[in-house]
N, C-alpha and C positions, 0 to 999 in steps of 0.2 A: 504493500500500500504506500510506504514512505517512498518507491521511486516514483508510482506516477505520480505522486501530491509532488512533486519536485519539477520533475517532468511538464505537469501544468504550472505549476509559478513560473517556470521559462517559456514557455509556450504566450502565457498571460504576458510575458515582458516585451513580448513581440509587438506587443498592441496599445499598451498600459504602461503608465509611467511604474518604477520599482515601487512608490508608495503608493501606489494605487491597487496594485498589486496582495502587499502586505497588509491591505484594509481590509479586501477583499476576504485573504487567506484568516483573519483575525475576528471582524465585526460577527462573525457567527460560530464561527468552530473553535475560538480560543479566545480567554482575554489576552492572554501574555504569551509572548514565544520570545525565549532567552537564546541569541546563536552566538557562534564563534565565527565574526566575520561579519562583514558590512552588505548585509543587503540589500543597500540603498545603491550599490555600488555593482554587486553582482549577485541576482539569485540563482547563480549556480550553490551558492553558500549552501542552499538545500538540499543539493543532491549529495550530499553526504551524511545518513545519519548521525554522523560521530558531531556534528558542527552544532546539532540542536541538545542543546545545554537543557533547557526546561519549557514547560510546557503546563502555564495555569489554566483552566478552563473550570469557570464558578465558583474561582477563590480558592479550588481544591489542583494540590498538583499532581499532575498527570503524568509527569516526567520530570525527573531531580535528579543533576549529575551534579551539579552546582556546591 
């Protein structure tokens, strides 16, 4: 599942500014997404697992490497 959610935020970048992008990816499925790397810069950041540091969704975390 985490390639194509990668796969579509570069696909989305094709068309869509990066932060418009990361709205997108956030306003429904996540409040917080903690990475390693600048995704305002390159959402390639995403296609690596290992980059996504955490992952709050409803205040509850969903992912804690941090």
């Amino acid at each position: 599942m985490q390639a194509q959610r990668a796969m579509e935020f570069e696909l989305k970048g094709q068309v869509m500014k990066p932060m418009e992008v990361l709205r997108s990816a956030t306003m429904v499925n996540a409040d917080l997404l903690a990475v390693d790397g600048n995704p305002l810069q390159s959402l390639r950041v995403f296609q690596n697992p290992a980059n996504l540091q955490a992952i709050v969704k409803g205040g509850v975390f969903v992912k804690r490497t941090l």
